[in-house]
C-alpha positions in Angstrom: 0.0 0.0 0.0 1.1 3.1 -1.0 0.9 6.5 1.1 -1.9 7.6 -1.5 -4.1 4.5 -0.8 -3.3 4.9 3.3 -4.3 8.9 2.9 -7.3 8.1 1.4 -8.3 5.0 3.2 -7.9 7.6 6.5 -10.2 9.9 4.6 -12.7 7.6 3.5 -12.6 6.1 7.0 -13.0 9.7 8.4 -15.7 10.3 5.9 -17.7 7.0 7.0 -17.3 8.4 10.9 -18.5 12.1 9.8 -21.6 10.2 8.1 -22.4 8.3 10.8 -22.4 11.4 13.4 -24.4 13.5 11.3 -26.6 10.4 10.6 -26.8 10.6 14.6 -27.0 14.0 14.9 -30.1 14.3 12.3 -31.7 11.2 14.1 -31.7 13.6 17.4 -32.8 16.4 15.7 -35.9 14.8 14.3 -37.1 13.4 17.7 -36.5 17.1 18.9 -38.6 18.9 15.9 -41.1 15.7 16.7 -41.5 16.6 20.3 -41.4 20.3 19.4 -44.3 19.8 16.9 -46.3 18.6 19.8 -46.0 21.3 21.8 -46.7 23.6 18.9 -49.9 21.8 19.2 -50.4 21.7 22.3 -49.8 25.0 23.3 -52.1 25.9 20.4 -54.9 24.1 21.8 -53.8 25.9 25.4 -54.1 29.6 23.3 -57.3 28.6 21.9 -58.7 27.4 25.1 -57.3 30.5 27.0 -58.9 32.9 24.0 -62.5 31.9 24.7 -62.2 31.9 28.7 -60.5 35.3 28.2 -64.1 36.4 26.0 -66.2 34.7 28.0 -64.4 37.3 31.5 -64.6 40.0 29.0 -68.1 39.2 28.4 -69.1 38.5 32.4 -66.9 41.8 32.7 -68.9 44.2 31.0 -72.1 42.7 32.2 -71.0 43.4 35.5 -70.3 46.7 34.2 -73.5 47.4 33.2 -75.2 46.2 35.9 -73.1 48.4 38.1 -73.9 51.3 36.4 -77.2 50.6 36.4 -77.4 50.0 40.2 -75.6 53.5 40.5 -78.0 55.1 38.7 -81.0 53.4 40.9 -79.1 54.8 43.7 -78.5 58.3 42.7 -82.6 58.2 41.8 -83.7 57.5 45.5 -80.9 60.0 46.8 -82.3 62.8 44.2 -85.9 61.4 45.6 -84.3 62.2 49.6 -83.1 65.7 49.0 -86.4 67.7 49.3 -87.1 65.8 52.6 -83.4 66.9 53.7 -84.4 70.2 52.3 -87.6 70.5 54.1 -85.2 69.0 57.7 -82.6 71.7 56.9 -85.9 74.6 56.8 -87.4 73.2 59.8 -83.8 73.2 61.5 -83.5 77.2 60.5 -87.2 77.4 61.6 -86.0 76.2 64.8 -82.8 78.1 65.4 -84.3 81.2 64.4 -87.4 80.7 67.1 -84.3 79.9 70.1 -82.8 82.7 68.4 -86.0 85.1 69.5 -86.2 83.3 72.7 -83.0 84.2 74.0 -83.7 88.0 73.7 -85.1 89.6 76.7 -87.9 91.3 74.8 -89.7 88.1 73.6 -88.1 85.4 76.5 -92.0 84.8 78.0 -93.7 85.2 74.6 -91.6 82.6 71.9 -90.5 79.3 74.0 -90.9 76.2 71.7 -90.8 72.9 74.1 -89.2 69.6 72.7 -92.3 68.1 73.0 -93.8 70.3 70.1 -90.4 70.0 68.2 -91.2 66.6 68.4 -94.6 66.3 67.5 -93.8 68.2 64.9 -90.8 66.6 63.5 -93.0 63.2 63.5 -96.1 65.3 61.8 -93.6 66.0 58.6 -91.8 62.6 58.5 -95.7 60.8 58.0 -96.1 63.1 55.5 -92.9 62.9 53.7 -93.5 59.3 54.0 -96.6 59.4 52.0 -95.4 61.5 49.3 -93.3 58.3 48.2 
């Protein structure tokens, strides 16, 4: 054998061994883009899955919106519907400081005493008939 036949039976030997690792090398790479593949899928399915939970919370979401806002506006309605009988407290409240007002000058002292039992009575006489304006 002559050193032209041993140089390229080490190259052809060589040659066989780089074969056979990429062989090996493209053998693990195909079980890799296999396994990769399924969890392409998978996580697909997972996206898909997650998309229409996501819309159906986006839906429940603005349902509960609306239903907020609509409570908010039944709530401002009965406060706007409480403000003339706070009004009509806040009169009867001036009515009443204005009357002690009178009472504590010396003038009028005997003539202008308003008892708590009349401010009672009539504090209960315009809550019955607040009560049936509603």
């Amino acid at each position: 054998m002559t050193m032209g036949q041993i140089a390229a039976l080490i190259a052809a030997i060589a040659f066989v061994i780089l074969v056979v690792y990429l062989g090996m090398m493209l053998f693990q790479l195909a079980k890799v883009l296999k396994k990769l593949q399924a969890t392409v899928e998978e996580t697909t399915k997972t996206v898909k899955t997650l998309t229409i939970d996501f819309d159906k919370i986006a839906h429940q979401g603005n349902d509960l919106t609306a239903k907020v806002n609509d409570l908010m506006a039944d709530v401002n309605g009965k406060v706007g519907k409480l403000n003339p009988f706070f009004q009509s407290l806040e009169n009867f409240g001036n009515s009443l400081e204005r009357v002690s007002a009178k009472t504590n000058e010396p003038k009028t002292a005997k003539s202008c005493r308003v008892s708590p039992w009349l401010a009672n009575k009539v504090a209960k006489k315009a809550w019955k008939i607040f009560r049936k304006k509603k």
